[in-house]
Each structure stands twice: as structure tokens, then as C-alpha cells.
C-alpha positions as semicolon CSV with decimal commas, in nm:
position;residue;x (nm);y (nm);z (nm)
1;X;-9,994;1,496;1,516
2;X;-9,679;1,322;1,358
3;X;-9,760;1,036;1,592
4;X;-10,079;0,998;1,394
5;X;-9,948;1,032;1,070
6;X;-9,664;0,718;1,110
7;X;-9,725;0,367;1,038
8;X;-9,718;0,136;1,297
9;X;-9,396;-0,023;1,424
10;X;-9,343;-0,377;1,252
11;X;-9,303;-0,636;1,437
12;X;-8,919;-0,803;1,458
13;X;-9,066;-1,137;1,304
14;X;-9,273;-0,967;1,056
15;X;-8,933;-0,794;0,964
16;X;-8,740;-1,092;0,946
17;X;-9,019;-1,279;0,733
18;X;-9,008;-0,974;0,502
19;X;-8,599;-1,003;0,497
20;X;-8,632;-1,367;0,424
21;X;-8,870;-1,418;0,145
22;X;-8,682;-1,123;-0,008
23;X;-8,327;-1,318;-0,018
24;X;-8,564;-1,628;-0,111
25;X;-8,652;-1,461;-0,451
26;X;-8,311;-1,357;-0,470
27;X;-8,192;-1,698;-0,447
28;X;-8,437;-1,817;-0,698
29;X;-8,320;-1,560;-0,942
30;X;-8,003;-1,596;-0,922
31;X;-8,054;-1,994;-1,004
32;X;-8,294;-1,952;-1,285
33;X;-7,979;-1,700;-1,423
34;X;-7,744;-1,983;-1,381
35;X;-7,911;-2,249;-1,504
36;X;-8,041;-2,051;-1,819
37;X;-7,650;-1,993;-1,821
38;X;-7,588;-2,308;-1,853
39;X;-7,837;-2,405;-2,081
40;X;-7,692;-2,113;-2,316
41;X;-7,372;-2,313;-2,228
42;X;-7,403;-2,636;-2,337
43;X;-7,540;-2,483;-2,647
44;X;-7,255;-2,303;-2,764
45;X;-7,035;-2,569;-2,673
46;X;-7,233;-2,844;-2,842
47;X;-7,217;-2,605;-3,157
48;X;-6,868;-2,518;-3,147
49;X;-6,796;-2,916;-3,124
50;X;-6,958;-2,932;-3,383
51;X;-6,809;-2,691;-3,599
52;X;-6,476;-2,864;-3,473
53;X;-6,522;-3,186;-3,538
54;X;-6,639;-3,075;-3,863
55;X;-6,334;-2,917;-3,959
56;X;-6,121;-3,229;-3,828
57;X;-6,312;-3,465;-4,068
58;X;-6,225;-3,218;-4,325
59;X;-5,893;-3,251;-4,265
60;X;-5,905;-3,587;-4,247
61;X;-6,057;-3,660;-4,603
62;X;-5,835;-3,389;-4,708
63;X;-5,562;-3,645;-4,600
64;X;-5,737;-3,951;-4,719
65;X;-5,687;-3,748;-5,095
66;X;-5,322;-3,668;-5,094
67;X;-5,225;-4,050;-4,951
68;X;-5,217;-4,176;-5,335
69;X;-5,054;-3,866;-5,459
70;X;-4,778;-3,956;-5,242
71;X;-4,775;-4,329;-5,370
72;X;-4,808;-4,187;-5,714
73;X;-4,487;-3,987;-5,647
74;X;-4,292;-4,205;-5,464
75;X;-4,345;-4,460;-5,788
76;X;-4,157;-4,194;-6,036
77;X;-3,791;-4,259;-6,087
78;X;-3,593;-3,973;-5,876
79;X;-3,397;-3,843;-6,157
80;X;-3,693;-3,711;-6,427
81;X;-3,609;-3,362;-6,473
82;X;-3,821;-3,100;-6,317
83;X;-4,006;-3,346;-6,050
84;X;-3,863;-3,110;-5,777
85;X;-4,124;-2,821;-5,800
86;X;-4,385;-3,159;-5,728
87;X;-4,217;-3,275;-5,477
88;X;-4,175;-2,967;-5,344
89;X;-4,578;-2,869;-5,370
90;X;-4,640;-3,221;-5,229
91;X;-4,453;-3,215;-4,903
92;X;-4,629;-2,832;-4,875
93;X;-4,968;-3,004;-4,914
94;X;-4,845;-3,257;-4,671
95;X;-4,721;-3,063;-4,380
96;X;-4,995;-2,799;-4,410
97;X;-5,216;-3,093;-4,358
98;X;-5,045;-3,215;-4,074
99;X;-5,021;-2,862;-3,870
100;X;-5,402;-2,835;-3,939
101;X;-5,414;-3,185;-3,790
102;X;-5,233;-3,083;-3,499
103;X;-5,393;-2,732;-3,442
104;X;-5,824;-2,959;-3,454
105;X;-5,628;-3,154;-3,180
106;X;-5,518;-2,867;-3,008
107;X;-5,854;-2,671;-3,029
108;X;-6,031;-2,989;-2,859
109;X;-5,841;-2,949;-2,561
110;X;-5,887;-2,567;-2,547
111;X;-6,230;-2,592;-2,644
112;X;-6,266;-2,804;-2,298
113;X;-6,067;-2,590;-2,108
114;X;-6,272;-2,305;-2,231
115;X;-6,583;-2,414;-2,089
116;X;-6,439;-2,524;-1,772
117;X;-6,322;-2,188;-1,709
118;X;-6,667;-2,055;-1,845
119;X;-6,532;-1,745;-1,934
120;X;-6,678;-1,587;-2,242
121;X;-6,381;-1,460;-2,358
122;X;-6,214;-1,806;-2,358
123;X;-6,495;-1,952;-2,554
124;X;-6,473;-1,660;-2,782
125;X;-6,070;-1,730;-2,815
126;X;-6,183;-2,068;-2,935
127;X;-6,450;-2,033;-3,182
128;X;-6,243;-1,730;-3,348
129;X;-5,955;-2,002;-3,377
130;X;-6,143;-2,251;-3,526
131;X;-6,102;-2,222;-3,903
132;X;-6,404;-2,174;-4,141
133;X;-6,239;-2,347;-4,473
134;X;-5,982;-2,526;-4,569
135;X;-5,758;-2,215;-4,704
136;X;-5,669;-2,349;-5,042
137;X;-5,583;-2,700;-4,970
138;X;-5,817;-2,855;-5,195
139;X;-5,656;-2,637;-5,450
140;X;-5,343;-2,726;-5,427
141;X;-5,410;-3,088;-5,397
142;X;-5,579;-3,071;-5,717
143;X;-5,246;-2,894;-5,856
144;X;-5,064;-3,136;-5,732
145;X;-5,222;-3,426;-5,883
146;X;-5,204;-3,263;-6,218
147;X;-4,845;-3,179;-6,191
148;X;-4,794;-3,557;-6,136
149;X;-4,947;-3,633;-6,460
150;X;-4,679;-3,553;-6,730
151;X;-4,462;-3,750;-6,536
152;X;-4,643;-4,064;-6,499
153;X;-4,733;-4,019;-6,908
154;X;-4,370;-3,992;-6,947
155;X;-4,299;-4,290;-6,767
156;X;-4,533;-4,475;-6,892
157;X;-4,420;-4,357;-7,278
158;X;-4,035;-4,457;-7,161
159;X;-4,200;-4,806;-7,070
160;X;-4,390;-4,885;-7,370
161;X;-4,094;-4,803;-7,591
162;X;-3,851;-5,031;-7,352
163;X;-4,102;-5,309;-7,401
164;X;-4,151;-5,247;-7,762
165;X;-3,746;-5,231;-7,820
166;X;-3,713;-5,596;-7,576
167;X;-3,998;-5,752;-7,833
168;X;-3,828;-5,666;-8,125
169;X;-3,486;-5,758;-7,989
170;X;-3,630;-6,099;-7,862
171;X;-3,810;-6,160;-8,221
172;X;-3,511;-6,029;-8,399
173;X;-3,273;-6,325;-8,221
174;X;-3,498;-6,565;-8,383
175;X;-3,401;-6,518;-8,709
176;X;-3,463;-6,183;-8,765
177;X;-3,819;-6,010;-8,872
178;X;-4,062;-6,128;-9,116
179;X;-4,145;-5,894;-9,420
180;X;-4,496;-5,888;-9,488
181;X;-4,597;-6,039;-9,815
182;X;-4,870;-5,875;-10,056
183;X;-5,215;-6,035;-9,994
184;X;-5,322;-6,261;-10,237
185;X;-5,634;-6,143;-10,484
């Protein structure tokens, strides 16, 4: 009776038909997973260059801003009283700006070598070390530049009395000042 009961044997080639279109839809599985890997891939790292190069040009215009506060600076005399806390905030402003420079630079190259490893936690490394703002910066640019400006109205006050003191010198050597007369009626 347990004769009756079983299926029939399979044949080898049936067997090995069976075996084969079973590793065939494993194959094709396993591809479609890949390439939808990718695709999730070039994605992320499309938007994290993105969000990169977005922060670099950031930095960049950040740059751009301070460039005339330096010239500004550099075109005080070196011995006005109190320009040391400026000069002092300035070359913070300035080397903050280069580090941040440095690190967008940086992050490009680990950003590549992220997604050549394709290791999630590598990409996540990088997109947590990418910064969101500029911390401040703009802030203390903006101090900065005000900071400057009692200065440069001092200077410019110092100036307009040395020119006012050489014009009356020069019109006193030719024979001194004229009084003003009464108008006539």
C-alpha cells in the first residue's frame, strides 16, 4: 500500500531542470537587488554632492565677503589704539574660513571613497560630517565689519583735519587770512 501512496520517482533531468530554473530566479533576484542598490546609490551620492558642493560655495562667498575687510584693515595705520581685538576677530574669521575650506576638500575625497567602499556606514560617516550651516560665520563677519568702522571714521576725521590744517598753513604763507568784510546793503 505505501507503494501506492508515493509519487513517482523524478526523473534526473527533470531534477536538474527543477535545480536550474530555481538558481536562475535566484540569479535574477539577486541582480534586480543590486541594481536597485545601485540605483539607491547613485541617489544618495548625487544628493550628498550636492549638499557638499553646496556648502563649499558657501564657504566660498563667505570668503569672497571677508577679502575687503582684510583690505579695509590692512589700510588702518598699525598704531590706533584698540585695533587689536579687530585684528584679532579678523584673523578668527579668516582661519575658520580656511579650515572649513580645507575640511569641503577633505569631505570630497571621503565622499568618493565612501561610495567606492559602498558601505553604508561610510556614507553615513560622510553625510553626518558634512555641515548643515555656516556656525556663526556670517555673524561674525558682520561684527567684524562694524568693528572696522570707528576706525576708518577716525581716520578719515584725522585726515580731514590734516588737510584742513595744510590749507590754512598754505593760505596763511600768502600773506596771512582774509577777514571777511560786512556785506554791503
Amino acid at each position: 500500500m505505501d507503494r501506492q501512496r508515493r509519487a513517482p520517482p523524478l526523473s534526473a533531468a527533470f531534477r536538474s531542470r527543477v535545480i536550474l530554473l530555481l538558481l536562475s530566479a535566484a540569479c535574477v533576484a539577486t541582480s534586480l537587488a543590486g541594481c536597485r542598490n545601485s540605483k539607491e546609490q547613485a541617489r544618495q551620492k548625487a544628493e550628498l554632492t550636492k549638499s557638499l558642493d553646496d556648502f563649499k560655495a558657501q564657504i566660498s562667498e563667505l570668503q569672497r565677503q571677508v577679502a575687503p575687510l582684510r583690505a579695509r584693515y590692512n589700510a588702518l595705520p598699525e598704531d590706533l589704539p584698540g585695533l587689536e581685538t579687530v585684528r584679532s576677530d579678523l584673523f578668527a574669521v579668516e582661519e575658520v574660513l580656511g579650515v572649513e575650506d580645507a575640511r569641503g576638500k577633505w569631505l570630497s575625497g571621503e565622499l568618493d571613497k565612501a561610495f567606492a567602499s559602498g558601505k553604508k556606514e561610510d556614507i553615513d560617516a560622510v553625510r553626518n560630517a558634512i555641515p548643515k550651516g555656516n556656525d556663526g560665520i556670517a555673524k561674525m563677519i558682520v561684527k567684524v565689519m562694524h568693528e572696522l568702522l570707528p576706525f576708518e571714521r577716525l581716520v578719515a576725521q584725522s585726515r580731514l583735519f590734516e588737510e584742513l590744517d595744510a590749507a590754512a598753513k598754505a593760505a596763511g604763507g600768502r600773506g596771512g587770512h582774509k577777514e571777511r568784510q560786512p556785506a554791503h546793503r
